[in-house]
C-alpha positions, 0 to 999 in steps of 0.5 A: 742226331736224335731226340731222346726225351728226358722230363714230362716238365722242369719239375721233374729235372730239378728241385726247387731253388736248383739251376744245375742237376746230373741226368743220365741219358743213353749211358751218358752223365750230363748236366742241365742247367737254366740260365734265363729260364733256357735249359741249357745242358753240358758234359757233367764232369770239368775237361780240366780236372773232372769237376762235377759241374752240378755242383758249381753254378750258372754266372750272371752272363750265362757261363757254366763255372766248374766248382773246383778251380772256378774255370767258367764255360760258355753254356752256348758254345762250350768254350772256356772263357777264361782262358785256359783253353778247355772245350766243355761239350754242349747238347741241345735242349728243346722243350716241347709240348710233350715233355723235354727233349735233349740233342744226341749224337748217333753211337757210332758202329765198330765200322762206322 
């Protein structure tokens, strides 16, 4: 795994009054949340019929909830909490002194 830097602040992530927004990131559209005041960040799109998370919201309990059929994921493990057995991927955030930094995974070679 590496660290990329997204965001010098939360400022720049989200305009007021937003919990969720879409960035891009080496190729990849994700979701970035905030759920009592941790960022959180996810897939951008629903595992189940694409949704784009962005535009659902953030439950009381810390769920990711889809806004087109309402299917909530938890925002630590990814798991689909209602059951209907989807997996939501999930990267780690970590914000530090010289900006906000998200967890990738290494892009794998044509050999490896």
């Amino acid at each position: 795994m590496f660290w990329k830097k997204i965001a010098e602040s939360r400022d720049e992530l989200f305009q007021s009054g937003k919990e969720l927004t879409e960035i891009d990131v080496d190729g990849r559209t994700l979701c970035i949340g905030i759920h009592q005041e941790k960022l959180k960040a996810c897939a951008a799109k629903c595992p189940h019929a694409g949704g784009k998370m962005a535009a659902g919201y953030v439950d009381a309990l810390g769920n990711i909830v889809c806004p087109l059929h309402r299917y909530k994921f938890s925002f630590e493990s990814g798991r689909n909490v209602t059951g209907e057995g989807y997996f939501l991927k999930i990267y780690k955030v970590e914000e530090r002194s010289d900006g906000i930094f998200i967890g990738m995974e290494e892009k794998k070679g044509l050999f490896g």
